[in-house]
N, C-alpha and C positions, 0 to 999 in steps of 0.2 A: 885210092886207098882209104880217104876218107868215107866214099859211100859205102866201102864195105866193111869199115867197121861200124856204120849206123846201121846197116842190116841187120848184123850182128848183134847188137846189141838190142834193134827190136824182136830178134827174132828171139831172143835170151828173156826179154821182158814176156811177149806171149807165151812162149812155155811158160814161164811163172804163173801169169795169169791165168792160163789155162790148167793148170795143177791147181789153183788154189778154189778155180770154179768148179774144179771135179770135187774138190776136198768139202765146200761149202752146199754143193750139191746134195751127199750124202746126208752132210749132218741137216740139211733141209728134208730131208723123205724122212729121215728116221723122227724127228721130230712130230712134224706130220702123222705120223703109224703112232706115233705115242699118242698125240692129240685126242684121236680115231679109239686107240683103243681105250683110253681113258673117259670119251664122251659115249661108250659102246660098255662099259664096264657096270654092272647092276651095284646100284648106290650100299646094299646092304655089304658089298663083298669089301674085303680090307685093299687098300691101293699101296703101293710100296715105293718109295725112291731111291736111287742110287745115291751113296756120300762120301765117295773113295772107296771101301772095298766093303761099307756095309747097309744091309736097307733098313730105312727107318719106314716104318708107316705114316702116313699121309694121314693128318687130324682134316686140314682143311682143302678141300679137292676144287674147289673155284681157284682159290690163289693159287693152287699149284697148274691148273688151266691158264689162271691168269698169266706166269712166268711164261708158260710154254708156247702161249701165243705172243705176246713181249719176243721171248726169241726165234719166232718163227717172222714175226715182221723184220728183225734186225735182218737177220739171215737174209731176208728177202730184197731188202738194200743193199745191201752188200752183196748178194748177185746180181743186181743191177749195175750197180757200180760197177762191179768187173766186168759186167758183159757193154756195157758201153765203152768201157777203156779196150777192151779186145777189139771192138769194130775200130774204136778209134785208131790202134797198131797197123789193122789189116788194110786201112785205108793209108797211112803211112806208109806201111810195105809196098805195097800195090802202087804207088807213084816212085818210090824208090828204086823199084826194081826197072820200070818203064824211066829212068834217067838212068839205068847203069846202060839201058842198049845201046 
């Protein structure tokens, strides 16, 4: 009874982790596509940011590079981190299951 509520419960933590590597996943490519488009964007054109539902124009376009790479590295930890805690489950499932036979 006991290993199968540790199953359970890894198997309850991977779905987490794996929703939240899909969720960080996204907001990593959309990032990204911003990056791309904002290093692709001809300097004389006006640049705009999102601020809750309104866009302010961009004075300074390095700092605003600069944020967007800051959160494309965090992002990029924090998928790592999840995808090493994911192996780490899958290696824990995988010995758990070989002690319930």
């Amino acid at each position: 009874y006991m290993e199968q509520q540790q199953l359970q419960s890894i198997v309850q933590e991977l779905q987490i982790i794996r929703s939240q590597i899909q969720s960080l996943t996204a907001q990593y490519n959309e990032v990204s596509l911003t990056i791309e488009a904002l290093n692709n964007q001809s300097p004389d054109r006006a640049v705009y940011r999102a601020l809750g539902g309104v866009l302010l124009e961009v004075e300074d376009r390095e700092s605003l590079g600069d944020d967007l790479g800051s959160t494309k590295e965090t992002l990029e930890t924090h998928l790592s981190n999840l995808n090493e805690r994911e192996e780490e489950l899958l290696a824990e499932y995988k010995v758990a299951t070989e002690n319930a036979d």
